[in-house]
N, C-alpha and C positions, 0 to 999 in steps of 0.2 A: 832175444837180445836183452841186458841186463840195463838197465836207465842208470845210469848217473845219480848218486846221492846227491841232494840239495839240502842245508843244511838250513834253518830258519833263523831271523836277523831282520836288523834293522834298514834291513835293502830298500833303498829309494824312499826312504820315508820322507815324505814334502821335497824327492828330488834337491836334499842338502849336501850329496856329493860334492865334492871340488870339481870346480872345471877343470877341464885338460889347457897346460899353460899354454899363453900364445905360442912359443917357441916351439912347441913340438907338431902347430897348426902351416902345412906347407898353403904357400897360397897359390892360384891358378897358372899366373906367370911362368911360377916354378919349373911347368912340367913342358916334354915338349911337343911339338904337336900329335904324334901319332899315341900317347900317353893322353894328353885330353881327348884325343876321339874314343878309344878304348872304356875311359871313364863315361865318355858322352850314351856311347852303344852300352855302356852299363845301365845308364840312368832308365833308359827309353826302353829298355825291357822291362827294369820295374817298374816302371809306369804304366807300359804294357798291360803289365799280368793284375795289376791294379784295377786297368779301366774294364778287363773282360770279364774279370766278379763284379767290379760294381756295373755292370750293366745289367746283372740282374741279383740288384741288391744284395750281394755278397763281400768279402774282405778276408784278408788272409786272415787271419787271426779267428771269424768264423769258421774259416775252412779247417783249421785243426782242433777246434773246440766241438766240431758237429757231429753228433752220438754220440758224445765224450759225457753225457748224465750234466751233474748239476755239480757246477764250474767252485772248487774247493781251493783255496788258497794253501800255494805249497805242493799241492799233486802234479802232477807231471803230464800236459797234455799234447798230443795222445799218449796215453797210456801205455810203458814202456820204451817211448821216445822213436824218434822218425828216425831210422837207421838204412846206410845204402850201404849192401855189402860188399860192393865193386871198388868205391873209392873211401869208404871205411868213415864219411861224414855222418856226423848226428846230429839233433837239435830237439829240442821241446821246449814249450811253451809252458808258463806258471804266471802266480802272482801272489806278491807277499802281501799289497794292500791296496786300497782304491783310491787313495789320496792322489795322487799325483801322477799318476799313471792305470791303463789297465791291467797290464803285465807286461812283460818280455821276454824276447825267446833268445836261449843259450846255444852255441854253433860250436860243435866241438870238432875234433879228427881223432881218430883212435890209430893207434898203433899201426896196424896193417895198412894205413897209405901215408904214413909220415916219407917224409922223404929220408934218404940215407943220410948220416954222420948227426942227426939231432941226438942229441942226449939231456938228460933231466939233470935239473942243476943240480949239483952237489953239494948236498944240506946234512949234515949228520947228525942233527940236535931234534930232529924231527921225533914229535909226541905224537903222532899218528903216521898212519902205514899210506904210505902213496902208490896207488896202482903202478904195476911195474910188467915189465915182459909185454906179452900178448895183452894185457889188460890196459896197458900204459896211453893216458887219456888226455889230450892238452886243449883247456878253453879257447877261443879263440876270441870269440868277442859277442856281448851280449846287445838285445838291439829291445828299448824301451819302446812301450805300441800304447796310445792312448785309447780312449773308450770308443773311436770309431773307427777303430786296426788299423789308422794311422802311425809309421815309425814318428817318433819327437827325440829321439837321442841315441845313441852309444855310450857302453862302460865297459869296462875292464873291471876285474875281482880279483881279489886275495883269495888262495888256493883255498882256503876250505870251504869256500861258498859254493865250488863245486865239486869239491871231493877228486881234484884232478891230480896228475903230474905235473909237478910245473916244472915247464920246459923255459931256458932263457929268451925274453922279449927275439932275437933275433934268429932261433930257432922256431918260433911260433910265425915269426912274417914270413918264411919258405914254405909255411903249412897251408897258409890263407888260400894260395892259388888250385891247393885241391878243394878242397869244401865245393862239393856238390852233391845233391841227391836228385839222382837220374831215375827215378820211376815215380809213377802218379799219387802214391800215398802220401799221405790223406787227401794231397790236394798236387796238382801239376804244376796249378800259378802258383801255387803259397812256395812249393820249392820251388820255381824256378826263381821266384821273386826272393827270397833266403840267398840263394846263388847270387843274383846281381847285385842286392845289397852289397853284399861282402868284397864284389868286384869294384862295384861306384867310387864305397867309400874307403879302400882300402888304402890310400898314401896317410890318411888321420885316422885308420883304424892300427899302424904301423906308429905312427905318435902315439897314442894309447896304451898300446904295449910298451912301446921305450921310457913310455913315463909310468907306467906300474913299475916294471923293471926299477928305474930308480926311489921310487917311493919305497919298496922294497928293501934296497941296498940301503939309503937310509935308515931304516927301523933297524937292518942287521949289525949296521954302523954305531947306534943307541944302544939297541939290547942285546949283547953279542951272546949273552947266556939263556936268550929267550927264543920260544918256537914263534915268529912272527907271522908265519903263515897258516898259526890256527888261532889269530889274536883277533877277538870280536865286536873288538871296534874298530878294525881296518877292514870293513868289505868292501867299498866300490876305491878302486883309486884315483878315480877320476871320471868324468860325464862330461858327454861333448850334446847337444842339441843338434839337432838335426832336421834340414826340412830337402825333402828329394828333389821337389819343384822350382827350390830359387837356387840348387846344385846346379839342376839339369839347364836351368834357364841360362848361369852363368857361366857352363861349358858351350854353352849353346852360340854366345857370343863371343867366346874366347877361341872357338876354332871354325 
């Protein structure tokens, strides 16, 4: 399995991303009830798989870092990247620096489980080659881990930060419901807890996308003779915080 190029950058430095604007943050009420239970039975498995590492002293974020050598900023861990070759999801874990985070792990889908009618957006000014065909690769959403493999946030990227296809914001939220890796490497909790993440928070991981999407369109709207998806002061388009606990707590009360 070939990893994903990561290209190196001013990613998360001091956590200066823009927040993701209110408007694109649905709130509780929103949804309706069998939608917050779904989110609720999302939360309570990542919590789950949480409390059955730390019961003996373990954390996701250990669990794909372990015999991985001495932890390089920018490398890809584990080495080669976590790949299920049934539903075509992948993820690896890095870090650009220790300031503000310990690192965080990128959730991709590759080709062979996209669902049908996605297509890559149609950009013709492109100064780099976007994987295409069977190689055709779409981010989905990346999830910031502090230094005790604690999640503290969500972000979305400008394509070259992961060397992907970019797919339009609304092709990428049909993608989110496959993202699973169904076997025990490197770890059973770390993927199963990757999976619920993506399930919990997926109504503001669905904002995230629709507002890269528009940060995007804007830049192309600005510099219409420019590649803006290799431009390297646009990497994060936005950063949401995140705490799983006062999620789970206030689905808890809401249904």
């Amino acid at each position: 399995m070939i990893a994903v190029d990561t290209a190196s950058g001013p990613l998360l430095a001091g956590l200066t991303a823009p927040p993701l604007p209110s408007y694109y943050l649905p709130a509780l009420h929103e949804f309706d009830l069998p939608t917050r239970r779904e989110l609720l039975d999302a939360g309570r498995e990542a919590l789950g798989c949480r409390r059955v590492l730390a019961k003996v002293g373990l954390n996701v974020v250990g669990e794909v870092l372990r015999g991985q050598g001495e932890f390089v900023e920018i490398e890809h861990y584990p080495q080669d990247d976590v790949f299920d070759a049934d539903t075509h999801a992948q993820y690896y874990y890095h870090a650009h620096r220790g300031d503000a985070e310990h690192g965080h792990f990128h959730t991709f889908l590759r080709a062979g489980g996209m669902p049908a009618g996605v297509a890559p957006f149609a950009f013709h000014a492109a100064t780099e080659p976007w994987p295409a065909g069977d190689e055709a690769i779409s981010h989905l959403v990346a999830i910031s881990m502090d230094a005790w493999g604690e999640p503290i946030g969500l972000f979305a990227t400008n394509r070259w930060v992961t060397g992907e296809t970019w797919y339009p914001a609304e092709d990428v939220i049909r993608m989110l419901g496959r993202f699973e890796i169904d076997h025990a490497w490197p770890s059973w909790p770390a993927n199963r807890w990757l999976g619920a993440m993506l399930r919990l928070y997926r109504p503001w991981i669905e904002g995230l996308l629709r507002h890269r999407d528009a940060v995007i369109a804007a830049r192309l709207r600005a510099r219409p003779d420019e590649d803006v998806f290799e431009d390297r002061a646009l990497d994060i388009t936005a950063y949401l915080p995140v705490s799983v606990e006062r999620l789970v707590a206030a689905l808890s009360e809401a249904t």
